[in-house]
KENU-832214 format. One record per atom (N, C-alpha, C, O): x, y, z; atom name; residue in three letters. Coordinates in nm, 4 decimals. Layout:
BEGIN
{padren {X; Y; Z}; CA; ALA};
...
//
This chain:
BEGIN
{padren {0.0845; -0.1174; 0.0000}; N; UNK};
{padren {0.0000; 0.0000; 0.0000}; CA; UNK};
{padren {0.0894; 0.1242; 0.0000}; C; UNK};
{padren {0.1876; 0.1501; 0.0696}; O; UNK};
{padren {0.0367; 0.1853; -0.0844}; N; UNK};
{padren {0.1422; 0.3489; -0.0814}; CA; UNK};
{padren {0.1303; 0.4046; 0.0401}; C; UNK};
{padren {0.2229; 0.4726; 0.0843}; O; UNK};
{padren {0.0282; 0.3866; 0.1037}; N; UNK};
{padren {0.0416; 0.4896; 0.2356}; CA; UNK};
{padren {0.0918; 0.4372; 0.3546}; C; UNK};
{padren {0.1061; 0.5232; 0.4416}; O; UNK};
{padren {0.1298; 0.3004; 0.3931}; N; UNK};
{padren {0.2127; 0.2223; 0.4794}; CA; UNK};
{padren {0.3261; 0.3120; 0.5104}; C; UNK};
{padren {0.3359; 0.3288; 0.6319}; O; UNK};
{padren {0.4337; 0.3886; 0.4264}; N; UNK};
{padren {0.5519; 0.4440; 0.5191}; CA; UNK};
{padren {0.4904; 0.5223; 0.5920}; C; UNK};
{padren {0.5091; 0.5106; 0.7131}; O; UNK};
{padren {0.4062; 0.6173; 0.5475}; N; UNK};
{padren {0.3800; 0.7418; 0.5850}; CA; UNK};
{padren {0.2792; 0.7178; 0.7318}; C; UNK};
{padren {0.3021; 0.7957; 0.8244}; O; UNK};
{padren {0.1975; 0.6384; 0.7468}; N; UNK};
{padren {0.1252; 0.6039; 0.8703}; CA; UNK};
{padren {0.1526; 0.6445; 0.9730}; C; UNK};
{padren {0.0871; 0.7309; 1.0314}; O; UNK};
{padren {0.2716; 0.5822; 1.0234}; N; UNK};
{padren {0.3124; 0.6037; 1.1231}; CA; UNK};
{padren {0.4194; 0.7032; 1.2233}; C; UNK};
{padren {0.4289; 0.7299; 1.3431}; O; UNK};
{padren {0.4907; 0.7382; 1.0973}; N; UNK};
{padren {0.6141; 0.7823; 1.1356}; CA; UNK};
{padren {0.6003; 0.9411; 1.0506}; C; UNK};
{padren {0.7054; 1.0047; 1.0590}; O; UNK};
{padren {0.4866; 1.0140; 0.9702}; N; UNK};
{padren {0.5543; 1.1245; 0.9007}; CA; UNK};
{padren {0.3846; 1.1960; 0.9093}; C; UNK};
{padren {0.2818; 1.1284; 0.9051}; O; UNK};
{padren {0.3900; 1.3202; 0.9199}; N; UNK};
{padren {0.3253; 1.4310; 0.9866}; CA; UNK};
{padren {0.2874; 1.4909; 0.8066}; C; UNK};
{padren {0.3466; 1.5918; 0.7683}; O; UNK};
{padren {0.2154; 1.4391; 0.7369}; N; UNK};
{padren {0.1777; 1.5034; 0.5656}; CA; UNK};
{padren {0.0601; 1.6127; 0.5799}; C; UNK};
{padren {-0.0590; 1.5947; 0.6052}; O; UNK};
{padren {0.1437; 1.7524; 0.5514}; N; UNK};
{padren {0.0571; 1.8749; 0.5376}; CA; UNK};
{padren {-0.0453; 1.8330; 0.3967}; C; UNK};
{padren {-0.1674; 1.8197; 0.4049}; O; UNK};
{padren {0.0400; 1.8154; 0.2619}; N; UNK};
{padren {0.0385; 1.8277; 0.1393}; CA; UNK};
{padren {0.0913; 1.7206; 0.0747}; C; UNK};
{padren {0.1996; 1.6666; 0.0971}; O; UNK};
{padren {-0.0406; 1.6754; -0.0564}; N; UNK};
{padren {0.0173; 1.5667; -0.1447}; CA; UNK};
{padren {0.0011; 1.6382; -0.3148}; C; UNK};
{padren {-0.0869; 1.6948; -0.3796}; O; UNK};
{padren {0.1639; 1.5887; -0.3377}; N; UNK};
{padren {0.1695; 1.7237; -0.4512}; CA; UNK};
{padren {0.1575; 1.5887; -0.5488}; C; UNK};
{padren {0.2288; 1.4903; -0.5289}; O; UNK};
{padren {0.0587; 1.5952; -0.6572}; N; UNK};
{padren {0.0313; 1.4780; -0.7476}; CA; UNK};
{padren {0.0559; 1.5474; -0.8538}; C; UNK};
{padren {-0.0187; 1.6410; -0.8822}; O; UNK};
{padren {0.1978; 1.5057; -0.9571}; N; UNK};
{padren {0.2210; 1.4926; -1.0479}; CA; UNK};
{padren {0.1633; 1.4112; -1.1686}; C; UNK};
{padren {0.0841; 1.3283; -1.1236}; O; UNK};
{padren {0.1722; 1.4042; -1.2923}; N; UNK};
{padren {0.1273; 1.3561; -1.3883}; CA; UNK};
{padren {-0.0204; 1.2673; -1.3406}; C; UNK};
{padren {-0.0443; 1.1537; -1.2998}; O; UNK};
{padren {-0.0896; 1.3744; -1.3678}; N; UNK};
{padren {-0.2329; 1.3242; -1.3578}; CA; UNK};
{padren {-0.2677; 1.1985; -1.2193}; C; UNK};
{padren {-0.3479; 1.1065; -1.2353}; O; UNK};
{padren {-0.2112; 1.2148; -1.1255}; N; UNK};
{padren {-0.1826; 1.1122; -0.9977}; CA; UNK};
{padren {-0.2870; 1.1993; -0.9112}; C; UNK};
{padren {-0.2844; 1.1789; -0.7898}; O; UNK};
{padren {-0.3962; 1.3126; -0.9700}; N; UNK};
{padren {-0.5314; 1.3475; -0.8747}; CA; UNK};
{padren {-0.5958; 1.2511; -0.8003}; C; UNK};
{padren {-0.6206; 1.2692; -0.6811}; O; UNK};
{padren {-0.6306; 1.1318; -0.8702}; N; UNK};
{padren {-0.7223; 1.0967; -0.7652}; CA; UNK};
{padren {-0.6384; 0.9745; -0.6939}; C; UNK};
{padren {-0.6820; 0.9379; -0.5847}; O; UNK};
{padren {-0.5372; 0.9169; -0.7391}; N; UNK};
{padren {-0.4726; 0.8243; -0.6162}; CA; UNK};
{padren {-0.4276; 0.8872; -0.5048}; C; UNK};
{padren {-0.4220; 0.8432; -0.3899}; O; UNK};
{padren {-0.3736; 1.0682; -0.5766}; N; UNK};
{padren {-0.3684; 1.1297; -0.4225}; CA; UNK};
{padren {-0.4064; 1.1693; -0.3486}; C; UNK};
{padren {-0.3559; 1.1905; -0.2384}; O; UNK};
{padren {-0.5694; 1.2054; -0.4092}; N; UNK};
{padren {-0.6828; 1.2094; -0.3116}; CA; UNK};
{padren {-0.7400; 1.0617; -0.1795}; C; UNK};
{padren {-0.7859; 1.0623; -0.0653}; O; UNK};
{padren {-0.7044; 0.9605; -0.2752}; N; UNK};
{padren {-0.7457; 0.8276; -0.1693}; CA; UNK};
{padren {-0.5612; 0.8499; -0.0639}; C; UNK};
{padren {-0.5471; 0.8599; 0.0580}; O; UNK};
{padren {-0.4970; 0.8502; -0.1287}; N; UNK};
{padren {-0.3708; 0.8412; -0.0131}; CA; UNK};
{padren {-0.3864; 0.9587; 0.0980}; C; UNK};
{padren {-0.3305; 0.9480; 0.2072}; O; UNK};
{padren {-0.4660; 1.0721; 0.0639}; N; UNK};
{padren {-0.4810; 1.1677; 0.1637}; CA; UNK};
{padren {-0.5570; 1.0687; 0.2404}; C; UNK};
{padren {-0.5301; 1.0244; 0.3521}; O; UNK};
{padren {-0.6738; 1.0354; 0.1503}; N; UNK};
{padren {-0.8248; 0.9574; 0.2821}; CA; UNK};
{padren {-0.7515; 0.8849; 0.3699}; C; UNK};
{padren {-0.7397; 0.9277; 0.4847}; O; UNK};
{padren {-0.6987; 0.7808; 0.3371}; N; UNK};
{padren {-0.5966; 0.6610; 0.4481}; CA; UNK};
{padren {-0.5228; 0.7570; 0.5275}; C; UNK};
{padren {-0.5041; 0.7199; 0.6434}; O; UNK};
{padren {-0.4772; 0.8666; 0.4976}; N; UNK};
{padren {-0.3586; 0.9033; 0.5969}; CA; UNK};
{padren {-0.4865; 0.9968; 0.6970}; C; UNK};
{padren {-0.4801; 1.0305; 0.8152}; O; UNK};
{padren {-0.5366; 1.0070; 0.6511}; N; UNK};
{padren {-0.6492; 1.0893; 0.7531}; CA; UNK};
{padren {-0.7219; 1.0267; 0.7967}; C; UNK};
{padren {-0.8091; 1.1069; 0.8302}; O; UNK};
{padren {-0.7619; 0.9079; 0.8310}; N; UNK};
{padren {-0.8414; 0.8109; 0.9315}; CA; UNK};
{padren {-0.7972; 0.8234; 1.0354}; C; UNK};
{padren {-0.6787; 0.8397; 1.0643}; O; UNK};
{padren {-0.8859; 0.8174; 1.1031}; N; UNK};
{padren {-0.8299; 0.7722; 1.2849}; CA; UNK};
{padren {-0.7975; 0.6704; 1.2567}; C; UNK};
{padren {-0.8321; 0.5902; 1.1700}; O; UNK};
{padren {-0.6912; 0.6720; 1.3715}; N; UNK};
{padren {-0.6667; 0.5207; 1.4122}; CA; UNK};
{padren {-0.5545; 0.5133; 1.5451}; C; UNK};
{padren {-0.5223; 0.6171; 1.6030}; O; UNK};
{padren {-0.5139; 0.4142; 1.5751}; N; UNK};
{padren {-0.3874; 0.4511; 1.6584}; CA; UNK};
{padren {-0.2677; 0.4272; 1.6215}; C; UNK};
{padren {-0.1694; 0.4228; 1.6955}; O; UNK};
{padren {-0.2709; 0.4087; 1.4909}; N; UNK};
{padren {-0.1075; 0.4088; 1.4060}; CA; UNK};
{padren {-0.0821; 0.5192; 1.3575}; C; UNK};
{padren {0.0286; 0.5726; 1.3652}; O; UNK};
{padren {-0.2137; 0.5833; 1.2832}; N; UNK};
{padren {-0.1864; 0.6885; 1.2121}; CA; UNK};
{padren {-0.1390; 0.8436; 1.2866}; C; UNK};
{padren {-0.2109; 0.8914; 1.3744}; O; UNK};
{padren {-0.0239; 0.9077; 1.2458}; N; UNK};
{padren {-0.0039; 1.0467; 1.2984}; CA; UNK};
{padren {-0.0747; 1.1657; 1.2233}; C; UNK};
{padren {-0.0584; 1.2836; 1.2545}; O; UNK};
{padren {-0.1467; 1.1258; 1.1314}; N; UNK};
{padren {-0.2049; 1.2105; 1.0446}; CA; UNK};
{padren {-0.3676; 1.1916; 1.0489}; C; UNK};
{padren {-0.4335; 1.2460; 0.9603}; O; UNK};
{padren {-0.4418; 1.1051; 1.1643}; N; UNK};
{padren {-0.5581; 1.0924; 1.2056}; CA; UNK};
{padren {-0.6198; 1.1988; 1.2661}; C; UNK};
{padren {-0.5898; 1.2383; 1.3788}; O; UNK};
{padren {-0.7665; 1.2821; 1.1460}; N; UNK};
{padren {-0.7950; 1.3551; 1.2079}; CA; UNK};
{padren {-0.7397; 1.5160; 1.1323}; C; UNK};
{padren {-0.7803; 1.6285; 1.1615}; O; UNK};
{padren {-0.6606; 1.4865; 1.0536}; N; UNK};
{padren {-0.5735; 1.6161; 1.0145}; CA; UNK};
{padren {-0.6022; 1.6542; 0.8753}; C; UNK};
{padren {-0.6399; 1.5595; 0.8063}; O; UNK};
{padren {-0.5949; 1.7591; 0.8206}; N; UNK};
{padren {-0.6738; 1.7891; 0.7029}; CA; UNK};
{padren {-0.5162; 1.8092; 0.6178}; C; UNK};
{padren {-0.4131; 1.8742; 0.6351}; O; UNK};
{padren {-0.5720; 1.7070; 0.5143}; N; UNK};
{padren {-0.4337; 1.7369; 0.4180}; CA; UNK};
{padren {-0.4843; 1.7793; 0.2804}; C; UNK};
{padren {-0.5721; 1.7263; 0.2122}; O; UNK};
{padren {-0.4150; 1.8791; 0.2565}; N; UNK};
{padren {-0.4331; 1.9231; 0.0657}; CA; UNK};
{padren {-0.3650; 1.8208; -0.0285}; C; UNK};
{padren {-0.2563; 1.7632; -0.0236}; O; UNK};
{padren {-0.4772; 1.8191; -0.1236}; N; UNK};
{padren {-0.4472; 1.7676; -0.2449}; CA; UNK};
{padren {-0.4052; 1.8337; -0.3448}; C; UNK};
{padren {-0.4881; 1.8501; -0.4343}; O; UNK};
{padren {-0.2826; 1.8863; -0.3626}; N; UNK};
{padren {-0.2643; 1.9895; -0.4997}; CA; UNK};
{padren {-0.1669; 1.9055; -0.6341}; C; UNK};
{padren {-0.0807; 1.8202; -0.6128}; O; UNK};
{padren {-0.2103; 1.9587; -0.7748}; N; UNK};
{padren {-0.1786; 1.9517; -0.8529}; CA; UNK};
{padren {-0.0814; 2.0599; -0.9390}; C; UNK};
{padren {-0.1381; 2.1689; -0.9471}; O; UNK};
{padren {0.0264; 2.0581; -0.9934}; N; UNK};
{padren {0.0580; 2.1902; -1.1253}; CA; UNK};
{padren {0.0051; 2.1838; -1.2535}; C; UNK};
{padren {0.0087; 2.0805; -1.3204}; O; UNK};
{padren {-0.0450; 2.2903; -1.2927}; N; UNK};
{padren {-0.1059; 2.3443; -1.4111}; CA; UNK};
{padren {-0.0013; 2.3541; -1.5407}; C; UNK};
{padren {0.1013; 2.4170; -1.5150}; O; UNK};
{padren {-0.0088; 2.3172; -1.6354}; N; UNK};
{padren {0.1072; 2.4200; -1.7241}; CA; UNK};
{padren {0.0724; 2.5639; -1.8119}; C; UNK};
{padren {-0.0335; 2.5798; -1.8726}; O; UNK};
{padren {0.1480; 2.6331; -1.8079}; N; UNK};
{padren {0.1486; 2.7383; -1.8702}; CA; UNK};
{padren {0.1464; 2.7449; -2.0068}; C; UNK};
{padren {0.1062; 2.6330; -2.0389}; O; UNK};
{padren {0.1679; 2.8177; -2.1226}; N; UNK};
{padren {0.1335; 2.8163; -2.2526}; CA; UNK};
{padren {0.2955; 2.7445; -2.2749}; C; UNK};
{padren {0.2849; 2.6690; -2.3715}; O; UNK};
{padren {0.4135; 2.7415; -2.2306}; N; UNK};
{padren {0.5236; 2.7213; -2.2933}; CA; UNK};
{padren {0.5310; 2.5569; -2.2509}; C; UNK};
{padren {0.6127; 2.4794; -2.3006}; O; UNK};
{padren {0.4300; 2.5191; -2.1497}; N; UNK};
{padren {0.4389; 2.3959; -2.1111}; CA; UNK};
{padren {0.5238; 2.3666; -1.9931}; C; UNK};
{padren {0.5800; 2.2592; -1.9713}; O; UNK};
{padren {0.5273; 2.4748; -1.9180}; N; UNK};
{padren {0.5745; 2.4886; -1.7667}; CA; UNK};
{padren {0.5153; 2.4678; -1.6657}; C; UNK};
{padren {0.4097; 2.5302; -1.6553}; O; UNK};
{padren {0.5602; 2.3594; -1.5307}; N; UNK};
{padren {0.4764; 2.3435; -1.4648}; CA; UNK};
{padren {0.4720; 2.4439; -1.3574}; C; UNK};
{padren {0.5669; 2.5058; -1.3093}; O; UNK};
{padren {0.3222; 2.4518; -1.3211}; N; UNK};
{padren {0.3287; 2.6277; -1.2454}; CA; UNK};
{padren {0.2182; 2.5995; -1.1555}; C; UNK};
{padren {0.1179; 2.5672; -1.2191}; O; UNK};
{padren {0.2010; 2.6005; -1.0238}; N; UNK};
{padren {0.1324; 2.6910; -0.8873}; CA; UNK};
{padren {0.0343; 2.7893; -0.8765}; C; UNK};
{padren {0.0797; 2.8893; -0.8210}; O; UNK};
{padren {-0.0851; 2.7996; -0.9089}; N; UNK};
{padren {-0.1496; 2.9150; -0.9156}; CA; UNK};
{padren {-0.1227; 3.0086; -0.7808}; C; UNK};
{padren {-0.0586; 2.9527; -0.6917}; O; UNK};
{padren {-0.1558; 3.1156; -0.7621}; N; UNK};
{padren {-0.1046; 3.1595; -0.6350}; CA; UNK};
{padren {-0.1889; 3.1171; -0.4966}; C; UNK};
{padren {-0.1410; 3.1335; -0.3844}; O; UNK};
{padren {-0.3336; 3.0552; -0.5232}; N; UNK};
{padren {-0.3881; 3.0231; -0.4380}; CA; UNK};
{padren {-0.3728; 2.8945; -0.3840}; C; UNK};
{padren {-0.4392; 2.8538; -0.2887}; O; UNK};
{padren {-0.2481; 2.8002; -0.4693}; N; UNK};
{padren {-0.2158; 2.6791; -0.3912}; CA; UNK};
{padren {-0.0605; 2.6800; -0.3800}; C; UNK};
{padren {0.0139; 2.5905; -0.3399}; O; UNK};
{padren {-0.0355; 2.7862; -0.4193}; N; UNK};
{padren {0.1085; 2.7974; -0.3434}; CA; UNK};
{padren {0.1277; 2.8380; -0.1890}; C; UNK};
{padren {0.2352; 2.8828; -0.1490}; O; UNK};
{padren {0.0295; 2.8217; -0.1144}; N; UNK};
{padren {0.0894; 2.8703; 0.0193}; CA; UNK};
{padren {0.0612; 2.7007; 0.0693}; C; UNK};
{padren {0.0885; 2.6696; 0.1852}; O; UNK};
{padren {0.0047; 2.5958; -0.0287}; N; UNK};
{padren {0.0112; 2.4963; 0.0748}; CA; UNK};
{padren {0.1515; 2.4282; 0.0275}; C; UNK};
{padren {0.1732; 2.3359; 0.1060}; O; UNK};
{padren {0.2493; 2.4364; -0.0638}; N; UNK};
{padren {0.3113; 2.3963; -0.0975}; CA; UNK};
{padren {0.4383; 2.4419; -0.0742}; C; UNK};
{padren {0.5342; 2.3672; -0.0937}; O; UNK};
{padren {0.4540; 2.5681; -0.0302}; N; UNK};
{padren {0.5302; 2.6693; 0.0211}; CA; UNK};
{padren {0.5918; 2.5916; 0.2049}; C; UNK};
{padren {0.4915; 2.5469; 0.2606}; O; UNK};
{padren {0.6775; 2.5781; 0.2642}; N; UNK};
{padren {0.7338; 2.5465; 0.3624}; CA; UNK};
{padren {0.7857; 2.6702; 0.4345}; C; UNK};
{padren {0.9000; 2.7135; 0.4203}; O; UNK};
{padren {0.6490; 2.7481; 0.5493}; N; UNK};
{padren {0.7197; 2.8613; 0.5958}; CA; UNK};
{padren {0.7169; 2.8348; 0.7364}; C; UNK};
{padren {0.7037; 2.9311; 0.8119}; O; UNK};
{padren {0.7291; 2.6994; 0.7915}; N; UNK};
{padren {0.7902; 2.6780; 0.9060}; CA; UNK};
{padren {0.8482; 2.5363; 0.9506}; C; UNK};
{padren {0.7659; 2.4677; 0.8899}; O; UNK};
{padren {0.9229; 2.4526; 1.0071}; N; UNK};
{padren {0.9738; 2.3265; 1.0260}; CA; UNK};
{padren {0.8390; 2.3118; 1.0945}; C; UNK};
{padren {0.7536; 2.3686; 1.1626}; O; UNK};
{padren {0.8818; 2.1756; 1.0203}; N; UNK};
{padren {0.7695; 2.0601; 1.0793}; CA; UNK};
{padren {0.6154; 1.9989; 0.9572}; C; UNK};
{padren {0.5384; 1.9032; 0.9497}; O; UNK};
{padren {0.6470; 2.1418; 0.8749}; N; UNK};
{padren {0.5314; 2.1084; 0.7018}; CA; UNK};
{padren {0.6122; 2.0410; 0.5971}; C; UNK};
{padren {0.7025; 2.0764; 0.5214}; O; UNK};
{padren {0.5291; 1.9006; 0.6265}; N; UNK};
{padren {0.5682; 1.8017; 0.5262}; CA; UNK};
{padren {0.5060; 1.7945; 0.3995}; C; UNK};
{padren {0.3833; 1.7988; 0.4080}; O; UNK};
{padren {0.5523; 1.7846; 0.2809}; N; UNK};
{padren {0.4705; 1.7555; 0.1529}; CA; UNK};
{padren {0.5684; 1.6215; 0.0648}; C; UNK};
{padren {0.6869; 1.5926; 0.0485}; O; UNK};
{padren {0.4249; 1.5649; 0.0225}; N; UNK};
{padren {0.4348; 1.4235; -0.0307}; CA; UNK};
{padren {0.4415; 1.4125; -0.1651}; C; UNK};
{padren {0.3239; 1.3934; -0.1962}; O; UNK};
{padren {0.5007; 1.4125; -0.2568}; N; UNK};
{padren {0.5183; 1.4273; -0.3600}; CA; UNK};
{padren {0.4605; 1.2769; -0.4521}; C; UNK};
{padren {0.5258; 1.1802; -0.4126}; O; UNK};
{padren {0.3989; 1.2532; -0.5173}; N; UNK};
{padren {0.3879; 1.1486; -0.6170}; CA; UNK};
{padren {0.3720; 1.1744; -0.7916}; C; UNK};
{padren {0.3564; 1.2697; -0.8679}; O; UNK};
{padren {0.3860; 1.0331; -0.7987}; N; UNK};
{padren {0.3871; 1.0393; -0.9953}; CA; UNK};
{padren {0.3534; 0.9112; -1.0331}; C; UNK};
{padren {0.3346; 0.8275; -0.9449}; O; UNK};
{padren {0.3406; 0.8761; -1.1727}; N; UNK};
{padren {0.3167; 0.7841; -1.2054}; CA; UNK};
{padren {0.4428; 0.6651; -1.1956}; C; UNK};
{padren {0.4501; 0.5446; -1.1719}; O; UNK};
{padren {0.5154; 0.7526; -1.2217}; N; UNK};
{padren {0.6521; 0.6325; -1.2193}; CA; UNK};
{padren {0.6505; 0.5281; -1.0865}; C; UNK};
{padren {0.6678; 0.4064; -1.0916}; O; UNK};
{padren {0.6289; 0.5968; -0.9855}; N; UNK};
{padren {0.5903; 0.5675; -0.7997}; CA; UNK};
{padren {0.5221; 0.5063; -0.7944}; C; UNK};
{padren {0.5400; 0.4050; -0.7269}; O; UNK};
{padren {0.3978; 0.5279; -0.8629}; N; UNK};
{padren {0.2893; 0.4316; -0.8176}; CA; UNK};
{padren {0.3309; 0.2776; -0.9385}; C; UNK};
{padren {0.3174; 0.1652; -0.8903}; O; UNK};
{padren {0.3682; 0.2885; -1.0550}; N; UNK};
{padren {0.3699; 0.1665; -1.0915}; CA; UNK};
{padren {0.5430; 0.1009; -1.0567}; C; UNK};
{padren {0.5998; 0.0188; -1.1287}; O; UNK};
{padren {0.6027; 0.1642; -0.9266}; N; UNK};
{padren {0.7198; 0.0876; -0.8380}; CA; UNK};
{padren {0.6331; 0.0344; -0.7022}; C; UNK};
{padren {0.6846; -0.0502; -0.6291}; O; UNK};
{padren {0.5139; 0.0826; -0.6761}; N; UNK};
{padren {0.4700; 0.0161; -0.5566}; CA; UNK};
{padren {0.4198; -0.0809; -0.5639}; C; UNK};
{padren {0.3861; -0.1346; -0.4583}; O; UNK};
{padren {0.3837; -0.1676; -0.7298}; N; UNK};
{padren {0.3104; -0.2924; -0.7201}; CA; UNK};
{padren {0.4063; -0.4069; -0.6833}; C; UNK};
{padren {0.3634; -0.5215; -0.6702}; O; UNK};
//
């Protein structure tokens, strides 16, 4: 399961889903946000953000989801995924 490391041991503000990885990173938010008594992220509201590209084909942040992706204090974790990741976790 992709969300097994993260359970226990890592505090996920933000899951930044690369190449079209929206909705597996929407279910990996759900699992990491269950109660439970393993989970450190039970209970905690995590963003799901994606990058847009621009006309030159740049990947880009609108400004209203750059502050979840932005790190302006220790301790905000963000989870990065892609397709490559998910077809190494089978």
């Amino acid at each position: 399961m992709l969300a097994e490391p993260y359970l226990s041991s890592t505090q996920v503000d933000t899951v930044v889903c690369l190449d079209g990885m929206e909705t597996v990173g929407a279910f990996l938010a759900e699992v990491l946000m269950e109660p439970g008594s393993i989970s450190v992220n039970g209970g905690s509201n995590i963003s799901v953000v994606a990058p847009e590209q621009n006309q030159l084909g740049q990947m880009m942040f609108r400004d209203n989801t750059k502050r979840m992706i932005r790190r302006p204090f220790p301790g905000r974790n963000r989870l990065h995924i892609n397709e490559r990741q998910q077809k190494n976790s089978h």
